[in-house]
Chimera marker file (.cmm) of the C-alpha trace (Angstrom):
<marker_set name="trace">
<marker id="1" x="0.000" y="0.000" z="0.000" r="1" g="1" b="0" radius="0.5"/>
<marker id="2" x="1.304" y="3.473" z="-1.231" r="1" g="1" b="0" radius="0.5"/>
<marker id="3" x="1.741" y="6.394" z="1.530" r="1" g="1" b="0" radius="0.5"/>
<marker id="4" x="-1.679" y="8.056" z="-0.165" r="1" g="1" b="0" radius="0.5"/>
<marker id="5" x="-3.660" y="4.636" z="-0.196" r="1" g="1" b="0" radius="0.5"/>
<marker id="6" x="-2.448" y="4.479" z="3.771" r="1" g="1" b="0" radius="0.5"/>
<marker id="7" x="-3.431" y="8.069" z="4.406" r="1" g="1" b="0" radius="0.5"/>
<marker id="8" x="-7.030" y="7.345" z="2.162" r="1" g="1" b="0" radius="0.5"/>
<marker id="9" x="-7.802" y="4.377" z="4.281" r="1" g="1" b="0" radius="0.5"/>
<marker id="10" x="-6.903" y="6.070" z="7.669" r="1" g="1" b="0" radius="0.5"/>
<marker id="11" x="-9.305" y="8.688" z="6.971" r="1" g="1" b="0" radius="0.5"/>
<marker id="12" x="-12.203" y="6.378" z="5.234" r="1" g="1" b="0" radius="0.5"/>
<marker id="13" x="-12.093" y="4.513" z="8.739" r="1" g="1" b="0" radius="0.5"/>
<marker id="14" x="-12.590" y="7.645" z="10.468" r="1" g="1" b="0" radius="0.5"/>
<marker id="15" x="-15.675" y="8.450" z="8.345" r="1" g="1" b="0" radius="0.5"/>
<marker id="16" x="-17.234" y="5.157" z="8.584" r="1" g="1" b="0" radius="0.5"/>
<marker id="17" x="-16.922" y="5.416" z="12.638" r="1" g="1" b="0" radius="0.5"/>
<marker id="18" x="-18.838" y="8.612" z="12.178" r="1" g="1" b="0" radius="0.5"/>
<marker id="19" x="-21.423" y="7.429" z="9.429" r="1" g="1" b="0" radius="0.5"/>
<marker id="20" x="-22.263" y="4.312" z="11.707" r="1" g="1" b="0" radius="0.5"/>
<marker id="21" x="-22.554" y="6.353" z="14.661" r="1" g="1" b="0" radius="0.5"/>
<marker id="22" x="-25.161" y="8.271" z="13.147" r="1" g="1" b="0" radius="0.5"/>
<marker id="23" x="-27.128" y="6.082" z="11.417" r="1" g="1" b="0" radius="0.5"/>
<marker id="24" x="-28.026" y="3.996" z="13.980" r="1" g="1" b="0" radius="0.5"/>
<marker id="25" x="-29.944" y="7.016" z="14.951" r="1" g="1" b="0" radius="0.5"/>
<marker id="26" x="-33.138" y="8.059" z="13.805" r="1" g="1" b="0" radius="0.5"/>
<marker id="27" x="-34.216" y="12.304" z="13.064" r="1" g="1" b="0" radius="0.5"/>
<marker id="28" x="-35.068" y="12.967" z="16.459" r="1" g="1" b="0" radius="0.5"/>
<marker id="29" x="-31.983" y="11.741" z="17.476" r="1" g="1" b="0" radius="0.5"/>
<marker id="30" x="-30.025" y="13.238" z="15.358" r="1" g="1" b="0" radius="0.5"/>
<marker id="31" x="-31.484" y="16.423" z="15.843" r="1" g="1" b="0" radius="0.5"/>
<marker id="32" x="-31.025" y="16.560" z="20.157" r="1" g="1" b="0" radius="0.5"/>
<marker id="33" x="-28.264" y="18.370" z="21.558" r="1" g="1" b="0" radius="0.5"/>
<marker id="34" x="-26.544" y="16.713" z="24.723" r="1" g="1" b="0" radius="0.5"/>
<marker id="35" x="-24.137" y="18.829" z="25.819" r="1" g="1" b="0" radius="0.5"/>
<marker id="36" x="-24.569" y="22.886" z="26.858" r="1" g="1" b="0" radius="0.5"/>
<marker id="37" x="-22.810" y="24.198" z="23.854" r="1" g="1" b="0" radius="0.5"/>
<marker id="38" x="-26.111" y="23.203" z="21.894" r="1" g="1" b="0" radius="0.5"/>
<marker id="39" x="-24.734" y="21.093" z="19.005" r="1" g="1" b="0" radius="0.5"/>
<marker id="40" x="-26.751" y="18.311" z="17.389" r="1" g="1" b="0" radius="0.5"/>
<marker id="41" x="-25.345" y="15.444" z="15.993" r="1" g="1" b="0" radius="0.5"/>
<marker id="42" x="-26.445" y="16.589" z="12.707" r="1" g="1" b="0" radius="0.5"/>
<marker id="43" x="-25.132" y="19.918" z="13.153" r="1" g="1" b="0" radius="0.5"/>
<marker id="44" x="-22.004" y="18.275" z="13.256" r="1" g="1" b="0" radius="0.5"/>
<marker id="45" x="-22.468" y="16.100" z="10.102" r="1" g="1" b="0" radius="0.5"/>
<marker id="46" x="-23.237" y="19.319" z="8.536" r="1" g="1" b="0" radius="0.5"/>
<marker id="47" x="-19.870" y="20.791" z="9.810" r="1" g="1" b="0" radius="0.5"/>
<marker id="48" x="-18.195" y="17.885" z="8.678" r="1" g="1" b="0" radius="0.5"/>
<marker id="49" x="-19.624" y="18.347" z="4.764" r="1" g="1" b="0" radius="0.5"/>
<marker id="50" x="-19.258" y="21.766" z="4.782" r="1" g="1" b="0" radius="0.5"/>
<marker id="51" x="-16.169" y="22.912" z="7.350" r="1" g="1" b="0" radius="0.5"/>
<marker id="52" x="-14.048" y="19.603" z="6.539" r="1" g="1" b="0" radius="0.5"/>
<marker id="53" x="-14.407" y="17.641" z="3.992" r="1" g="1" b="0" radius="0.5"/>
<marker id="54" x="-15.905" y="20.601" z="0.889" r="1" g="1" b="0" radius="0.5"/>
<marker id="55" x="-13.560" y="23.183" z="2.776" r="1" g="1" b="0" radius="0.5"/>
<marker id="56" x="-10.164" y="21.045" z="2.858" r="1" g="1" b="0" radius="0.5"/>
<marker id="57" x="-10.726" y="18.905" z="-0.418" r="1" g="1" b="0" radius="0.5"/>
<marker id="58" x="-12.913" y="20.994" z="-2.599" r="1" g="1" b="0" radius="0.5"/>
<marker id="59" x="-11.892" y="24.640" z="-2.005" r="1" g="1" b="0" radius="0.5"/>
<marker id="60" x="-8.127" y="24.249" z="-0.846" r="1" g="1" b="0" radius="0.5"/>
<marker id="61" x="-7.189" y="21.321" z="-2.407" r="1" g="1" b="0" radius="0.5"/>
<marker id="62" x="-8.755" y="21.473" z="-5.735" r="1" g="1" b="0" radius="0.5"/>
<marker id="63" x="-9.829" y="25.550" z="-5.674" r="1" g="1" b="0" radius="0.5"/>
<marker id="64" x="-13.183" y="24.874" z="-6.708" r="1" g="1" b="0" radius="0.5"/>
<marker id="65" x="-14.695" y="28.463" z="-7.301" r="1" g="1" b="0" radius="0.5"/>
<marker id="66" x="-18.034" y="26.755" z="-6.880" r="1" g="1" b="0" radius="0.5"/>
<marker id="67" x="-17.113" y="25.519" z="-3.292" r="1" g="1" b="0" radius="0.5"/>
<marker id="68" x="-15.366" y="28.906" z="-2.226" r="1" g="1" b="0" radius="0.5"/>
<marker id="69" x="-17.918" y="30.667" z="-2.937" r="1" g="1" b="0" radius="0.5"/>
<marker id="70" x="-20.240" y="28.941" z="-1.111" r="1" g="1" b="0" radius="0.5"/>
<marker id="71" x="-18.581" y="28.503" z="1.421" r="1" g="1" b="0" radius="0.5"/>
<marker id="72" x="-18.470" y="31.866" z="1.830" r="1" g="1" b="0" radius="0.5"/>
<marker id="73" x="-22.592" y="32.585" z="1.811" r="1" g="1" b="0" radius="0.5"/>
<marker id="74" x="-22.750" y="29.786" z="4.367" r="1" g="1" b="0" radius="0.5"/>
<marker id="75" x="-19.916" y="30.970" z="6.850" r="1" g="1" b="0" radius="0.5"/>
<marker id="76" x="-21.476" y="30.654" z="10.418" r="1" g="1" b="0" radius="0.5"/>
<marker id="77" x="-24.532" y="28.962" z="9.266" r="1" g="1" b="0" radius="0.5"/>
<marker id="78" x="-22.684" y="24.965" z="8.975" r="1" g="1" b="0" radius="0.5"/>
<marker id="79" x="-23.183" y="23.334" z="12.457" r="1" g="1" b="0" radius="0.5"/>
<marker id="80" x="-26.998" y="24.326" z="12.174" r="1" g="1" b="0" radius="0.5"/>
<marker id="81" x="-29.590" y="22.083" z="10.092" r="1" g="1" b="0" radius="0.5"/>
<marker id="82" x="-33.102" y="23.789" z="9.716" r="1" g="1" b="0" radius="0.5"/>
<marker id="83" x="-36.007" y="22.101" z="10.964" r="1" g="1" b="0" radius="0.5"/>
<marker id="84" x="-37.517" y="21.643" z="7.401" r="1" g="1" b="0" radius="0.5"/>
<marker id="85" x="-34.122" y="19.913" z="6.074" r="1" g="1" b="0" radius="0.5"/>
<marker id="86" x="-34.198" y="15.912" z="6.393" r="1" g="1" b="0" radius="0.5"/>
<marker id="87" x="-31.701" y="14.678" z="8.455" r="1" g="1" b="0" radius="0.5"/>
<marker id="88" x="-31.044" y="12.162" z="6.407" r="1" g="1" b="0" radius="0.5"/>
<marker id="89" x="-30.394" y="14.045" z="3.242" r="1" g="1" b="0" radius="0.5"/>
<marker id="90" x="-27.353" y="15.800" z="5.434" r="1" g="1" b="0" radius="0.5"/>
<marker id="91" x="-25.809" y="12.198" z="6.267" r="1" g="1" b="0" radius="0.5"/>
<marker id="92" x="-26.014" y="11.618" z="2.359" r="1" g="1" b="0" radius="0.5"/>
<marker id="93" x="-24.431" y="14.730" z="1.536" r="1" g="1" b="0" radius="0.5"/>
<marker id="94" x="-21.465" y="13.853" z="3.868" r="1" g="1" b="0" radius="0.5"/>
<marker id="95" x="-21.445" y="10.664" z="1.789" r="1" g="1" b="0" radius="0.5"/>
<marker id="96" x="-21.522" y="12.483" z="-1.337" r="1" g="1" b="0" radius="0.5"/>
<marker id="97" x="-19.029" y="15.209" z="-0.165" r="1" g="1" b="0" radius="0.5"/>
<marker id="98" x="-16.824" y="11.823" z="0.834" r="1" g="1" b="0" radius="0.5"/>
<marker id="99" x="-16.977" y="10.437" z="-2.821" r="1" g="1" b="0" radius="0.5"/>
<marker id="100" x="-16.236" y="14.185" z="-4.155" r="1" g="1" b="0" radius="0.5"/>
<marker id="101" x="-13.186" y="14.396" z="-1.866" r="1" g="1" b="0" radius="0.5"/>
<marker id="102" x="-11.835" y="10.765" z="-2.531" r="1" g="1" b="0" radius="0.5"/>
<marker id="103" x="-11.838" y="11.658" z="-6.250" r="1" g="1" b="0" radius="0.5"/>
<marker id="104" x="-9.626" y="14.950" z="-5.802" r="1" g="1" b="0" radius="0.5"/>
<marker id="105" x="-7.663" y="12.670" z="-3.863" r="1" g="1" b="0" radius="0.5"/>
<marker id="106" x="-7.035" y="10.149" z="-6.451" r="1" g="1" b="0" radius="0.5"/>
<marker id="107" x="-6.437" y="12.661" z="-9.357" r="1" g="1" b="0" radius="0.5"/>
<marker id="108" x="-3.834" y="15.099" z="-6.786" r="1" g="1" b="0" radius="0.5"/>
<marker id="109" x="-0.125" y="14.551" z="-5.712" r="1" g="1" b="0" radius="0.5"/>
<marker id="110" x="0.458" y="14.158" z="-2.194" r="1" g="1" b="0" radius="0.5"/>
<marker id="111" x="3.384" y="16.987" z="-2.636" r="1" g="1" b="0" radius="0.5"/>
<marker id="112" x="0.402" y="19.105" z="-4.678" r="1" g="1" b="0" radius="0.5"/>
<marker id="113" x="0.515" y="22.740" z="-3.150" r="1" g="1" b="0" radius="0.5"/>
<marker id="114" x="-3.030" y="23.974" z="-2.070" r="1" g="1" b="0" radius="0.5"/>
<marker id="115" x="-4.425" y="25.531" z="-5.171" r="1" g="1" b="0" radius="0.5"/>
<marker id="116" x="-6.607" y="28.449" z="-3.358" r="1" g="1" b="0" radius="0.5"/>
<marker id="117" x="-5.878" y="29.005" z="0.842" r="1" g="1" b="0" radius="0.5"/>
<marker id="118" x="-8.454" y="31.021" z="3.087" r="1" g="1" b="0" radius="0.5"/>
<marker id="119" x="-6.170" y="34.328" z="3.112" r="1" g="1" b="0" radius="0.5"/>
<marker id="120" x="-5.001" y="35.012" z="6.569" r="1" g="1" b="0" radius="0.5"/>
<marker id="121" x="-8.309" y="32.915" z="8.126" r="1" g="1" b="0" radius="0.5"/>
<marker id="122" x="-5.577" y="30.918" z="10.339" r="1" g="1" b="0" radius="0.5"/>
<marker id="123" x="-3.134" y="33.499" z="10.927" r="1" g="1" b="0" radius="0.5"/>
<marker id="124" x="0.402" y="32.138" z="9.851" r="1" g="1" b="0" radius="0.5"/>
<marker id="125" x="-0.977" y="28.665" z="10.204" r="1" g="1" b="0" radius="0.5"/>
<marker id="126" x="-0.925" y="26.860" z="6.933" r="1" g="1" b="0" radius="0.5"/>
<marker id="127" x="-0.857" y="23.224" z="4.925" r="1" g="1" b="0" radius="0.5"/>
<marker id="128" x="1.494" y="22.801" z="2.236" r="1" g="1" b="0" radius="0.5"/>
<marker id="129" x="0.624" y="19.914" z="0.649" r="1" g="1" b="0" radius="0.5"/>
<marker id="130" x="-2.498" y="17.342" z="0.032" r="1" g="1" b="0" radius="0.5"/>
<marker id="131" x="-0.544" y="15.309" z="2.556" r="1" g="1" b="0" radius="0.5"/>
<marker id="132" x="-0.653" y="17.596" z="5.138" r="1" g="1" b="0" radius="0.5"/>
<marker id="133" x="-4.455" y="18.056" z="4.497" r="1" g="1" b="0" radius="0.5"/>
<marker id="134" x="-5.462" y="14.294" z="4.797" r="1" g="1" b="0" radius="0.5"/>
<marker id="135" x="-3.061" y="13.883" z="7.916" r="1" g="1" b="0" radius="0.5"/>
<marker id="136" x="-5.199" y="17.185" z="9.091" r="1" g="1" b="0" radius="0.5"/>
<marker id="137" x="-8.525" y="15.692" z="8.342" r="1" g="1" b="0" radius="0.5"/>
<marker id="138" x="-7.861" y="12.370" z="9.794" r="1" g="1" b="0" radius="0.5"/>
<marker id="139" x="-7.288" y="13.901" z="12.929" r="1" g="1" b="0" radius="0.5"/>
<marker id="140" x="-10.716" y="16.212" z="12.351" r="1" g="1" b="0" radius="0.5"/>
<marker id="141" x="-12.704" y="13.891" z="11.896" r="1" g="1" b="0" radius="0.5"/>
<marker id="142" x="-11.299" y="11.190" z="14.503" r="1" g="1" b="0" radius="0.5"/>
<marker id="143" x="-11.978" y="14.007" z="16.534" r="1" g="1" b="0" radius="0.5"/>
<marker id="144" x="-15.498" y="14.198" z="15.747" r="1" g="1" b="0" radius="0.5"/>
<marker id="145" x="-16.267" y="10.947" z="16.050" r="1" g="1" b="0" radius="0.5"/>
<marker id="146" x="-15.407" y="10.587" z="19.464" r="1" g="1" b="0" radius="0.5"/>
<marker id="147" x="-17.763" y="14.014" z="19.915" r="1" g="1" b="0" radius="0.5"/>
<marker id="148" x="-20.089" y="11.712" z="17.809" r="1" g="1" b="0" radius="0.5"/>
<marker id="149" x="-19.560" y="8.513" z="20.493" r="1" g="1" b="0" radius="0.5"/>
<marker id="150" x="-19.929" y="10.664" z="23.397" r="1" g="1" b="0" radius="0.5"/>
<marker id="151" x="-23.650" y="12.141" z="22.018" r="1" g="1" b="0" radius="0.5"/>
<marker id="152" x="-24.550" y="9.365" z="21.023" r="1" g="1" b="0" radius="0.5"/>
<marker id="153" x="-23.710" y="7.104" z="24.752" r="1" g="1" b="0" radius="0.5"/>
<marker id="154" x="-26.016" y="10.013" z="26.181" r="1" g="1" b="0" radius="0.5"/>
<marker id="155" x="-28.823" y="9.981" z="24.008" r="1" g="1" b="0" radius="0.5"/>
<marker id="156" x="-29.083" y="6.432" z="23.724" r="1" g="1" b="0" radius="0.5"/>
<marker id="157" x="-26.701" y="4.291" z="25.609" r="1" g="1" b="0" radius="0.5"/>
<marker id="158" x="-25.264" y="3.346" z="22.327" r="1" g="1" b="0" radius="0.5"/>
<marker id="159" x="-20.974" y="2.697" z="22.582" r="1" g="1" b="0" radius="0.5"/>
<marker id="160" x="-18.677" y="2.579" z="19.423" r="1" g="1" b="0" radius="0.5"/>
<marker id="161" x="-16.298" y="0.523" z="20.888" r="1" g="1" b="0" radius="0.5"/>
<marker id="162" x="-16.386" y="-1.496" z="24.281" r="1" g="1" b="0" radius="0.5"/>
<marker id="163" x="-13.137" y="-3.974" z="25.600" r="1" g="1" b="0" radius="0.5"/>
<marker id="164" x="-14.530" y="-6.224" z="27.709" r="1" g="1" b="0" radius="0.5"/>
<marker id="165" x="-12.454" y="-8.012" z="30.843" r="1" g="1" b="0" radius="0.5"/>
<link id1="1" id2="2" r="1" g="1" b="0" radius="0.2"/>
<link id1="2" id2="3" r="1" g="1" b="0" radius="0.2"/>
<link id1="3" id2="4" r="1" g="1" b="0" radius="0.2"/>
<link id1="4" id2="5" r="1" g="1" b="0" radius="0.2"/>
<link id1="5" id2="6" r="1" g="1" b="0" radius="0.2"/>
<link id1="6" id2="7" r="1" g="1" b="0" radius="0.2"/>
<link id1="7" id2="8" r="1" g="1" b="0" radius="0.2"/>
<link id1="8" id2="9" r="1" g="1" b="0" radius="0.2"/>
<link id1="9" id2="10" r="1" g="1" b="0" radius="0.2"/>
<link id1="10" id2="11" r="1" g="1" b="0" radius="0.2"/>
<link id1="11" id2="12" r="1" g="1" b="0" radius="0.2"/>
<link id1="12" id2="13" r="1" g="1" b="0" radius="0.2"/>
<link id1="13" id2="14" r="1" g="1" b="0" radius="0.2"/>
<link id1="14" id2="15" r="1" g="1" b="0" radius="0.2"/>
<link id1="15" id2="16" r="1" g="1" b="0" radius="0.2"/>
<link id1="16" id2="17" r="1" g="1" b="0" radius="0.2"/>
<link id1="17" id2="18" r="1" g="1" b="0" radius="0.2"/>
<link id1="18" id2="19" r="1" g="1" b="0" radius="0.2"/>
<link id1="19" id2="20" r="1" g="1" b="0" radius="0.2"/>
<link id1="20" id2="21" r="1" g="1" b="0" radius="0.2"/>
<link id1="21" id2="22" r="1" g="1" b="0" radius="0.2"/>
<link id1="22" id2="23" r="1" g="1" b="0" radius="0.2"/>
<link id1="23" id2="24" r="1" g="1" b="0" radius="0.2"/>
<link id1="24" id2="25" r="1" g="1" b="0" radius="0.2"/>
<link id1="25" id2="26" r="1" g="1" b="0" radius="0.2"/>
<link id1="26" id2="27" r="1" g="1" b="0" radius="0.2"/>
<link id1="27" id2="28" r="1" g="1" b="0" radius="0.2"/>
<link id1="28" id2="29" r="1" g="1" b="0" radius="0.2"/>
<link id1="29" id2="30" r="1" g="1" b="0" radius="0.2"/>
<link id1="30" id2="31" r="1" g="1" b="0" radius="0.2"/>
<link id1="31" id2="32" r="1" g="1" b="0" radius="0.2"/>
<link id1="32" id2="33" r="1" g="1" b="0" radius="0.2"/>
<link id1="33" id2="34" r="1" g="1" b="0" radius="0.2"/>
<link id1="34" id2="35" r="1" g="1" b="0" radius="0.2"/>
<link id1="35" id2="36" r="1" g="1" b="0" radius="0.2"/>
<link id1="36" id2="37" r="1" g="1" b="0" radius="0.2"/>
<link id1="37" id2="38" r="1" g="1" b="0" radius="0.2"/>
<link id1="38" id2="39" r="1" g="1" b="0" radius="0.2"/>
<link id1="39" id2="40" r="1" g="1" b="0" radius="0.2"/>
<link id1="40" id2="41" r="1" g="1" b="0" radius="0.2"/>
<link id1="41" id2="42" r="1" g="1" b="0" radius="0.2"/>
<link id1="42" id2="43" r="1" g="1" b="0" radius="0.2"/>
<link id1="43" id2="44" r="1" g="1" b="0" radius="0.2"/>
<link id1="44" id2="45" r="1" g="1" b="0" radius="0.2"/>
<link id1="45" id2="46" r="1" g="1" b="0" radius="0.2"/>
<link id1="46" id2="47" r="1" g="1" b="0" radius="0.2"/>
<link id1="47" id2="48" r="1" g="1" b="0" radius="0.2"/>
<link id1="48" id2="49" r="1" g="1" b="0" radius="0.2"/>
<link id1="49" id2="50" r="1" g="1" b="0" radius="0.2"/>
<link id1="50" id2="51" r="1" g="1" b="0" radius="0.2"/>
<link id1="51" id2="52" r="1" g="1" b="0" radius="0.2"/>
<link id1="52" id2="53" r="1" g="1" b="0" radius="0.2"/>
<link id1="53" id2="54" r="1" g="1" b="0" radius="0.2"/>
<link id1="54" id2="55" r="1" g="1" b="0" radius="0.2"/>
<link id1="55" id2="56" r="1" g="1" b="0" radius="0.2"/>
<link id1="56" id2="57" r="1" g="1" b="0" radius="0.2"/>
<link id1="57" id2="58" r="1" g="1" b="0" radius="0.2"/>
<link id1="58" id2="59" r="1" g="1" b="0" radius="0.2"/>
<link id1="59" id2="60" r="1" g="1" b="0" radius="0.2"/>
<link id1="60" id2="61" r="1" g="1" b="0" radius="0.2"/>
<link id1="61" id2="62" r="1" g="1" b="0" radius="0.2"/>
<link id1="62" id2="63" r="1" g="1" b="0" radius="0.2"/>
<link id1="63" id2="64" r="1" g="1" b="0" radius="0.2"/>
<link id1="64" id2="65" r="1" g="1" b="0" radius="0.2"/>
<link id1="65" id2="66" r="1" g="1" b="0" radius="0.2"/>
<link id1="66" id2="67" r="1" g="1" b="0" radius="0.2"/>
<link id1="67" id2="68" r="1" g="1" b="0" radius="0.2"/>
<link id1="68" id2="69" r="1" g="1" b="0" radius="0.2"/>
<link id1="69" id2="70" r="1" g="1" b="0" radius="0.2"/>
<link id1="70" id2="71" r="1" g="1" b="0" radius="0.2"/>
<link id1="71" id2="72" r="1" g="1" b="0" radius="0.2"/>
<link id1="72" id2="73" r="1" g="1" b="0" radius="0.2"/>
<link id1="73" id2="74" r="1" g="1" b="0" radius="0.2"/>
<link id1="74" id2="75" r="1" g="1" b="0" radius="0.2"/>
<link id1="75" id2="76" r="1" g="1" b="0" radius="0.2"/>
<link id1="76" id2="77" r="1" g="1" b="0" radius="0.2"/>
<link id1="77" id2="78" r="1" g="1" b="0" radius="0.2"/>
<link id1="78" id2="79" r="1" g="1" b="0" radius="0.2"/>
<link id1="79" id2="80" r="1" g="1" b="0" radius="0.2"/>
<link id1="80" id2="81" r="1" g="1" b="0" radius="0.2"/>
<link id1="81" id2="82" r="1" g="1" b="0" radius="0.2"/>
<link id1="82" id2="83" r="1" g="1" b="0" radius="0.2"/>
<link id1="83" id2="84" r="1" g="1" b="0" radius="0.2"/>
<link id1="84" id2="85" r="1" g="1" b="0" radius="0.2"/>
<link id1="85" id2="86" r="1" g="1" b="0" radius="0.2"/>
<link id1="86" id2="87" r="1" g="1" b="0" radius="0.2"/>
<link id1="87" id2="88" r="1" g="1" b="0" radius="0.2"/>
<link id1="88" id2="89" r="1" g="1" b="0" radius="0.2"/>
<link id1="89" id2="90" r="1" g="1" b="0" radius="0.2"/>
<link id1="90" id2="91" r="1" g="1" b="0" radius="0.2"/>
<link id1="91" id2="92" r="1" g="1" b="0" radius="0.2"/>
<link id1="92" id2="93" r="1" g="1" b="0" radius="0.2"/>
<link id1="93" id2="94" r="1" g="1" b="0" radius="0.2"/>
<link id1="94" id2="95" r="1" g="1" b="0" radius="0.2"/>
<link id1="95" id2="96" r="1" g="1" b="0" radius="0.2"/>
<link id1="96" id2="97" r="1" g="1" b="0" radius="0.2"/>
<link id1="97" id2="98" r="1" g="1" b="0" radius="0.2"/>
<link id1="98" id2="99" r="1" g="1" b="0" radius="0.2"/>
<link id1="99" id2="100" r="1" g="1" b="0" radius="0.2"/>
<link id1="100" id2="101" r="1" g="1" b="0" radius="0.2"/>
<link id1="101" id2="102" r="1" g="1" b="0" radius="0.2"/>
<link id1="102" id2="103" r="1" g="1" b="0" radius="0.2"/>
<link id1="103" id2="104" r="1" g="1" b="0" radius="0.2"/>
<link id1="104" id2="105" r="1" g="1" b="0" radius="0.2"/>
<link id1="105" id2="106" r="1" g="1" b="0" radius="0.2"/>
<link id1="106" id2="107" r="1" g="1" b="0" radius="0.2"/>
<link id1="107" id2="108" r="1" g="1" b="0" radius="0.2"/>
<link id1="108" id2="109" r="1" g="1" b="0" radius="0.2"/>
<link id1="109" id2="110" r="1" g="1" b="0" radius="0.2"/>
<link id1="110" id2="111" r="1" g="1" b="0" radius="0.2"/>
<link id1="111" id2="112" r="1" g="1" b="0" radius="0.2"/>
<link id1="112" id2="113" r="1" g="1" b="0" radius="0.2"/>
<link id1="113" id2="114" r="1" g="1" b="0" radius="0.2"/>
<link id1="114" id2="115" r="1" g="1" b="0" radius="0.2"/>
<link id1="115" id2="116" r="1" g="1" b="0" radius="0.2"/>
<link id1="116" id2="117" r="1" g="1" b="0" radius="0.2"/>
<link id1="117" id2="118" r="1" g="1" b="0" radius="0.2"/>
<link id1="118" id2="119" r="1" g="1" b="0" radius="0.2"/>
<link id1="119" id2="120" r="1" g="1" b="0" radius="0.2"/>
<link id1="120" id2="121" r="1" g="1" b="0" radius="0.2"/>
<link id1="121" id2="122" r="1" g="1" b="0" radius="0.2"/>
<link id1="122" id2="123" r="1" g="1" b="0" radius="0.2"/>
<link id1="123" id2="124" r="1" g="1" b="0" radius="0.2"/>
<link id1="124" id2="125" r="1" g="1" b="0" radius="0.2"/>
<link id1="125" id2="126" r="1" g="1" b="0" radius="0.2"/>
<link id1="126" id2="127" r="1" g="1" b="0" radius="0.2"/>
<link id1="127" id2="128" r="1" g="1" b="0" radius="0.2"/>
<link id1="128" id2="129" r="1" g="1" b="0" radius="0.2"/>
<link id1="129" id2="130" r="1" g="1" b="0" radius="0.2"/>
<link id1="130" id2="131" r="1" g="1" b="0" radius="0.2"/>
<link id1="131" id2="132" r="1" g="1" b="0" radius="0.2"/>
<link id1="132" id2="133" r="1" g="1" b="0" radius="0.2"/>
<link id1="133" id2="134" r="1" g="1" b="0" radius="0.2"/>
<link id1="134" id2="135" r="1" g="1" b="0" radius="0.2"/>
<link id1="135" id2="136" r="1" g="1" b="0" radius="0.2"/>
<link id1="136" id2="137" r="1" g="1" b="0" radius="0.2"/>
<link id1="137" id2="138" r="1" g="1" b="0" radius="0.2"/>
<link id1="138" id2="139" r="1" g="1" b="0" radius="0.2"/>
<link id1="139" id2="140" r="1" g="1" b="0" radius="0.2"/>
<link id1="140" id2="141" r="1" g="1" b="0" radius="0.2"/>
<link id1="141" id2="142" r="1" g="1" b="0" radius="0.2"/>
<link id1="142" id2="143" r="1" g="1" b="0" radius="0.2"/>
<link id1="143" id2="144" r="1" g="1" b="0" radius="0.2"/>
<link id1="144" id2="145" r="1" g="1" b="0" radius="0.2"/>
<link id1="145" id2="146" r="1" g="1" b="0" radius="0.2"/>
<link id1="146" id2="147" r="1" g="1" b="0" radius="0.2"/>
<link id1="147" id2="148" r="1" g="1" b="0" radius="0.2"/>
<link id1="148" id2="149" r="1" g="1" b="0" radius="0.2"/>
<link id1="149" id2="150" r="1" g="1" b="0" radius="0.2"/>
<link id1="150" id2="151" r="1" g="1" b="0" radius="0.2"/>
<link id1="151" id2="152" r="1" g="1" b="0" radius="0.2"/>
<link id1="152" id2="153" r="1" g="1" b="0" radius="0.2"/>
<link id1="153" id2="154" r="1" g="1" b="0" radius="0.2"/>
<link id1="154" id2="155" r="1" g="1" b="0" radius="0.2"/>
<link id1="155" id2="156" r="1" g="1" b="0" radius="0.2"/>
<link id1="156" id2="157" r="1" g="1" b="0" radius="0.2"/>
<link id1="157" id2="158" r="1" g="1" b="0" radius="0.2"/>
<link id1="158" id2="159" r="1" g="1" b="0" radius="0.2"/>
<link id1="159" id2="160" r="1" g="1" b="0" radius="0.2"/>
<link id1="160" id2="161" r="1" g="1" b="0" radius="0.2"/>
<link id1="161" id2="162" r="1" g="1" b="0" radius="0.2"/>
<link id1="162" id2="163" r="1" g="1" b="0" radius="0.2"/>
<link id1="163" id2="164" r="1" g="1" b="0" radius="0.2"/>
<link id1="164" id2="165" r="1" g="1" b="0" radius="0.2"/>
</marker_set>
């Protein structure tokens, strides 16, 4: 396995522990927030499709006009999901956003500069390659899956992973 195939697969398990976290739960689930700061486990699938993986993949990797400009209309709006929008059709658009990313993936070098960066949105912070992204979004979204676990243990009692003695 190639260092970008390791990297891919690292990440794909990280999504998969957050798409079967969530779909083991049905719209009023998804839609309850647990903790004080008010997010819903939607919410953060939304975050995830629109802060992560369209952000990272689709603006800076690939400099999608399309996505930057969106992105832009949306800013502040992506951990909310309005009461009239399925809950469902946001845990398909993370899929879809998944398949959209995996192909810039395949078709970019790992040692690819980003081809459009957020002007000075991180201050001197910055990622200089795809590889750097995907090592960045593993960690994002290992991150949110273990937001994901924890929501998910208090609204329902469900666990991702338990070690028995």
């Amino acid at each position: 396995m190639d260092e970008k195939e390791l990297l891919r697969s690292y990440l794909t398990m990280q999504r998969e522990h957050v798409l079967q976290v969530v779909d083991a739960l049905d719209d009023e689930q998804l839609r309850r927030a647990t903790l004080p700061s008010g997010w819903t486990p939607v919410g953060l699938v939304k975050h995830l499709v629109m802060d992560e993986e369209r952000f990272w993949f689709r603006a800076v990797v690939a400099g999608e006009r399309e996505a930057i400009e969106e992105l832009g209309r949306v800013a502040g709006t992506t951990w909310t999901v309005p009461a009239d929008v399925p809950a469902a059709s946001v845990v398909q658009a993370y899929r879809d956003e998944i398949a959209r990313a995996d192909a810039i993936i395949a078709a970019t070098d790992l040692d690819a500069p980003p081809a459009w960066w957020p002007g000075d949105l991180f201050g001197s912070w910055r990622l200089h390659s795809l590889r750097e992204v995907m090592l960045h979004l593993v960690v994002e979204v290992a991150c949110h899956a273990g937001h994901l676990d924890a929501a998910r243990e208090l609204i329902d009692g469900g666990q991702w992973l338990v070690l028995t003695d």
